[in-house]
C-alpha positions as CSV (number, residue, x, y, z in Angstrom):
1,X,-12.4,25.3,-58.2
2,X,-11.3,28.7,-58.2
3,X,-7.8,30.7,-59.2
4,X,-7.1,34.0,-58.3
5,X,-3.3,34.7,-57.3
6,X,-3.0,38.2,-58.1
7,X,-1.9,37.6,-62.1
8,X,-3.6,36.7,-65.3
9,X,-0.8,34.8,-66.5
10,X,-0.4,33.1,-62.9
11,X,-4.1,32.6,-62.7
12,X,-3.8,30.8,-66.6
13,X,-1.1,28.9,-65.8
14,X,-2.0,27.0,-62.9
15,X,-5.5,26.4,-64.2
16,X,-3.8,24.8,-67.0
17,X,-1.6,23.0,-64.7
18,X,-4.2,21.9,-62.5
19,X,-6.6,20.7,-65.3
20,X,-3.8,18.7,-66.7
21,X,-3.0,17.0,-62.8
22,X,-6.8,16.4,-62.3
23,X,-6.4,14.5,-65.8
24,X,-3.5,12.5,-65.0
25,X,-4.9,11.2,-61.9
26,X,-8.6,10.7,-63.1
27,X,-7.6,6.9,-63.8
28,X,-8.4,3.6,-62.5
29,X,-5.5,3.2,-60.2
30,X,-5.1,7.2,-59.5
31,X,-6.1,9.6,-56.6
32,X,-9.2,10.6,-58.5
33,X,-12.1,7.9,-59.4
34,X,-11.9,7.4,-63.8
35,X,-15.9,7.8,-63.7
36,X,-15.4,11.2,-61.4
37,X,-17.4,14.3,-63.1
38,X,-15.3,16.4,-65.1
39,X,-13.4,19.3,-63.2
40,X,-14.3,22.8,-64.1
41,X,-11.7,25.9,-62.9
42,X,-12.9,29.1,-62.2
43,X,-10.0,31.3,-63.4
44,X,-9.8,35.4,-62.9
45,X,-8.7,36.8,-65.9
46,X,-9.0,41.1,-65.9
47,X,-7.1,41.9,-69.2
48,X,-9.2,41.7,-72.2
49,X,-6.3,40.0,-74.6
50,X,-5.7,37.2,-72.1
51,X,-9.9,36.7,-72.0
52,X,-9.7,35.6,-75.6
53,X,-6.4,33.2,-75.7
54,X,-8.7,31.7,-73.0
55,X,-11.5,31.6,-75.2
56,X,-9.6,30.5,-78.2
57,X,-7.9,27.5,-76.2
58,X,-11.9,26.1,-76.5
59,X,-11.2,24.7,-73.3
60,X,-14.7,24.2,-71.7
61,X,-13.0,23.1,-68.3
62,X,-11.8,26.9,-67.9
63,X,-13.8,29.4,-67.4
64,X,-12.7,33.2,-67.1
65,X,-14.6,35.6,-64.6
66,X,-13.3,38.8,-63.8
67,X,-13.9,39.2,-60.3
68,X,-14.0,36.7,-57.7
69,X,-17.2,38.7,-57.0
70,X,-18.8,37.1,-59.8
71,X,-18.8,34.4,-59.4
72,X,-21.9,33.9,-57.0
73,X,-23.9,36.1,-59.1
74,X,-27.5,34.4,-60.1
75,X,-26.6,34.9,-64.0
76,X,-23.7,32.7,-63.2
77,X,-25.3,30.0,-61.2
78,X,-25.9,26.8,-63.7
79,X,-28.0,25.1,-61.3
80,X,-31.0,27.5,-59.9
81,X,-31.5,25.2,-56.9
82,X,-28.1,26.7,-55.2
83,X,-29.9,30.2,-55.4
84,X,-33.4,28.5,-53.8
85,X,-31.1,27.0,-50.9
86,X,-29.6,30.3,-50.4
87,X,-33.1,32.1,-50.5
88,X,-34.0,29.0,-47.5
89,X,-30.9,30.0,-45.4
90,X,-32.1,33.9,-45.6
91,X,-35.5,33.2,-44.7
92,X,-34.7,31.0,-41.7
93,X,-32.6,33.8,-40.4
94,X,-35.4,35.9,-40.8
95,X,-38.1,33.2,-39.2
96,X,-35.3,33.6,-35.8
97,X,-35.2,37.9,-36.1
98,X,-38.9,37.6,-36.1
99,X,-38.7,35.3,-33.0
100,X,-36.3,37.0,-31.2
101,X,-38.2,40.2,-31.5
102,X,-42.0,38.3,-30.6
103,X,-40.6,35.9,-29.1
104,X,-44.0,35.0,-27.8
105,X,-45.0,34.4,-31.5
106,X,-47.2,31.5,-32.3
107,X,-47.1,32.3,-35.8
108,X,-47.5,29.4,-38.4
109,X,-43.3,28.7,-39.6
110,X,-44.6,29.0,-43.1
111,X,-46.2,32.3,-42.8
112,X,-42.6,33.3,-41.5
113,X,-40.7,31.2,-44.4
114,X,-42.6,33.4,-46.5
115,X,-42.1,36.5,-44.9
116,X,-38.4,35.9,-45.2
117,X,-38.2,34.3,-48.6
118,X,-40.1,37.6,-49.7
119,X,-37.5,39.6,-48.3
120,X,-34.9,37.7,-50.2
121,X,-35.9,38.9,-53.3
122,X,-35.2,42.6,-52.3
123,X,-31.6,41.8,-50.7
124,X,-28.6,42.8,-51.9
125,X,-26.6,40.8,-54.7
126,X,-23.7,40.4,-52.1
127,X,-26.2,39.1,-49.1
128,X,-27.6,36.8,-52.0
129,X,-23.9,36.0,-52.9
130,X,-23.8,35.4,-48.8
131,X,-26.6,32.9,-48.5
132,X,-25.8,30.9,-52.0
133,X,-22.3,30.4,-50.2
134,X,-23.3,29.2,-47.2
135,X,-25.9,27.1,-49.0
136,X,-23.0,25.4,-50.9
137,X,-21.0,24.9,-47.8
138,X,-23.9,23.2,-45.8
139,X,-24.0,20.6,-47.9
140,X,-20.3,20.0,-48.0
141,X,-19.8,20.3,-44.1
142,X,-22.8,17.7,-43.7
143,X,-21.0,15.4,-46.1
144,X,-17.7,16.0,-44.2
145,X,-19.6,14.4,-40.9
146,X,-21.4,11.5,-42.9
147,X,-25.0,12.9,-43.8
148,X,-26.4,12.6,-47.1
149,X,-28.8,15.4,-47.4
150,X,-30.6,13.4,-50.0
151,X,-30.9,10.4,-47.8
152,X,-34.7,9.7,-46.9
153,X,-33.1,9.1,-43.0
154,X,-32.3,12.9,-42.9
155,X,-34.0,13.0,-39.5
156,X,-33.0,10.0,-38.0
157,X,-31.4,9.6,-34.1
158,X,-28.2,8.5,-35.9
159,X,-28.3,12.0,-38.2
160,X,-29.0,14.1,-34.5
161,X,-26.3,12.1,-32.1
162,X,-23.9,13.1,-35.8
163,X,-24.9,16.9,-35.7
164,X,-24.4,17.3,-31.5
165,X,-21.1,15.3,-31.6
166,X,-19.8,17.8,-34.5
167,X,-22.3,21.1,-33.5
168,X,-18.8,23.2,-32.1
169,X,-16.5,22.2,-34.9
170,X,-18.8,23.1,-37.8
171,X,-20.3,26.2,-36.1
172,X,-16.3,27.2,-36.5
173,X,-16.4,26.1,-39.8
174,X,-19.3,28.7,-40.6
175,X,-17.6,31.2,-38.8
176,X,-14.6,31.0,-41.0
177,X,-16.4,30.7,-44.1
178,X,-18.1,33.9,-43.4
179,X,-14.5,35.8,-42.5
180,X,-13.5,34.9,-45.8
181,X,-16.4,35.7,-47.5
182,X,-16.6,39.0,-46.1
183,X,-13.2,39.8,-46.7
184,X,-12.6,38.8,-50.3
185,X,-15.4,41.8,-50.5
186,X,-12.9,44.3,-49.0
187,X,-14.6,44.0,-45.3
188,X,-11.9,44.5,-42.6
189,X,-12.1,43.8,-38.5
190,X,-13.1,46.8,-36.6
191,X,-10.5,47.6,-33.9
192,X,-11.5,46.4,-30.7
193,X,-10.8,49.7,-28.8
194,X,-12.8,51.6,-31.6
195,X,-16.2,50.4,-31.2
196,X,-19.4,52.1,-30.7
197,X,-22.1,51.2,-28.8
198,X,-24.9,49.4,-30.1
199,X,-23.3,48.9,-33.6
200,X,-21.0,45.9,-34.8
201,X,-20.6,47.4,-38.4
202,X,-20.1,49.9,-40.4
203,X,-20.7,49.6,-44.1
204,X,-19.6,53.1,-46.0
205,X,-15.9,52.2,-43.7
206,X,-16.6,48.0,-44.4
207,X,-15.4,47.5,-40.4
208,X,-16.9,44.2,-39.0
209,X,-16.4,43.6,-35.0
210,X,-17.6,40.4,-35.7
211,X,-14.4,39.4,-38.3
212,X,-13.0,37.8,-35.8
213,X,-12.0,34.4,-34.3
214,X,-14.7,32.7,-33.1
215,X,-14.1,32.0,-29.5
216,X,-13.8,36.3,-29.1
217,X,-17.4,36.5,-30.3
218,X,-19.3,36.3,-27.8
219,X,-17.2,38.7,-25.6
220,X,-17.4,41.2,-28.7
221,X,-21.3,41.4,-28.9
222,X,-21.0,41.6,-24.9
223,X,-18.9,44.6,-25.6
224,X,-21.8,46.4,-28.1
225,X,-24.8,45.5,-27.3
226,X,-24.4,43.9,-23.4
227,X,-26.4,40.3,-23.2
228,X,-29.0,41.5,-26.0
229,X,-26.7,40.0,-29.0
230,X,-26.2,36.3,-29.9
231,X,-23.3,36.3,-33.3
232,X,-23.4,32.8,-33.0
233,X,-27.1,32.3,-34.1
234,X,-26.0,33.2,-37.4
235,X,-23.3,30.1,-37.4
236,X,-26.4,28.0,-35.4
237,X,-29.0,28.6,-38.7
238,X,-27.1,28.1,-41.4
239,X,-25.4,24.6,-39.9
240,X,-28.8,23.8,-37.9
241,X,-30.9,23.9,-40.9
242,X,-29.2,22.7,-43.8
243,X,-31.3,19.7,-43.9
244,X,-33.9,21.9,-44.6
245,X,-32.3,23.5,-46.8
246,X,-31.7,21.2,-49.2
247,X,-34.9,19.9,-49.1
248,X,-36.7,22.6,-49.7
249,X,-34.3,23.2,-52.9
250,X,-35.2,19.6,-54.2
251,X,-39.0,20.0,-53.1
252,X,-40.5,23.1,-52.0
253,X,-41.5,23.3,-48.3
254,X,-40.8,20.9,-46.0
255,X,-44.3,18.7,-45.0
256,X,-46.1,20.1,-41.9
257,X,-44.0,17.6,-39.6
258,X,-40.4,18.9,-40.6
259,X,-41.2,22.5,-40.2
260,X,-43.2,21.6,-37.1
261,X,-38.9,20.6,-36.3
262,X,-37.5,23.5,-37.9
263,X,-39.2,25.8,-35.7
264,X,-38.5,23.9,-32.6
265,X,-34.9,24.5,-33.7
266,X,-35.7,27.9,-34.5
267,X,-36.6,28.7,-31.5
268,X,-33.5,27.5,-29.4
269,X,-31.6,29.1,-31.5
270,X,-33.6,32.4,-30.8
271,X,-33.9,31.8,-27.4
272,X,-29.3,31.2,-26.8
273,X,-30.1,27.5,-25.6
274,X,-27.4,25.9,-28.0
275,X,-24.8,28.7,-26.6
276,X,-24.8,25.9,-23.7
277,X,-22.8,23.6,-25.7
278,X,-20.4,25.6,-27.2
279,X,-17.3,25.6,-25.8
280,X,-15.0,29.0,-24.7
């Protein structure tokens, strides 16, 4: 959980608050299961003298960050297996730019895994920060729809009938992660009747045409780039191949047969066909 309300003594207090809640209800008969995993709060603190009557309340639940930006920075990540699903989620999206612009390819998927997960490395920490997020969310919005990613049925008919029923309203889901993601880093919506042609962002100004809701994005890219731009394939990866994901985070590549799936799924998503499902 993370606090950031504007104020260090806000912030404090309602970490302190909260912590004490999650307590009171982490009981047999309360909202919160007594053998659930301790809670741990994220709080921003900026000024120096509240840092330490943080660290002197040698309160391990509470920890004090002093940016939200932070927070998704590899030296802060406890378990390195968020960072290798993040590095996954980048190199798929670079397996379907590869496609889109060969899209003729026959290239082995694990030739273009590594391709991607090379470029990773070279990325900026806020497109790391990016991919670890939407790694972390994956997992969650599977959950949400009743898939285990560490069930050994990942790939079952009963997983795929799960992911079409929910495809729109977690594609929406990614979407509004990413607004929020993007602004908490200062990016704002480009105005509509500002646009130029052939460009959906500009990073000196941080202007995104793409902030948007998601049923105008579409008819934004339309408005850039004509028919050559999909926004949505972005949403499509990162909820698409989670399963992946997560696997490969646990054990390294998927076997020959799941990538063998992954870029079947790849493809579509290169090629628009899931835009057929997706509602206006």
């Amino acid at each position: 959980i993370a606090i950031n309300l504007g104020d260090d003594s806000l912030n404090l207090s309602a970490a302190l608050l909260l912590q004490e809640t999650y307590a009171r209800q982490r009981t047999d008969g309360g909202l919160i299961p007594a053998d659930a995993p301790a809670v741990k709060i994220i709080v921003i603190i900026k000024d120096e003298e509240t840092k330490k009557i943080v660290k002197a309340l040698d309160n391990s639940a509470i920890i004090p960050y002093a940016a939200m930006s932070d927070v998704f920075k590899l030296d802060n990540i406890i378990n390195w297996k968020i960072d290798k699903a993040g590095e996954f989620l980048h190199a798929s999206y670079e397996s379907v730019n590869y496609i889109n612009k060969h899209p003729e390819t026959e290239s082995d998927l694990l030739e273009l895994l590594n391709q991607g997960i090379s470029s990773y490395a070279a990325q900026s920490e806020l497109n790391k920060r990016s991919s670890r997020a939407a790694a972390i969310h994956s997992k969650y919005k599977l959950s949400d729809i009743g898939i285990d990613v560490k069930n050994s049925h990942l790939f079952s008919e009963a997983t795929e009938k799960l992911l079409e029923e929910a495809n729109s309203t977690m594609l929406r889901c990614e979407h509004d992660r990413w607004n929020v993601f993007q602004m908490l880093d200062g990016w704002e919506a480009w105005d509509r009747n500002r646009l130029s042609p052939g460009k959906h962002k500009d990073n000196s100004a941080k202007l995104h045409a793409y902030l948007a809701e998601f049923n105008e994005l579409m008819s934004i890219a339309q408005e850039i780039y004509g028919d050559n731009e999909n926004p949505i394939a972005y949403d499509q990866i990162m909820v698409g191949s989670a399963r992946f994901t997560f696997d490969y985070a646990e054990n390294g590549y998927p076997d020959e047969e799941k990538r063998e799936q992954l870029f079947s799924l790849l493809k579509e998503y290169a090629k628009g066909k899931k835009n057929e499902k997706i509602p206006s």
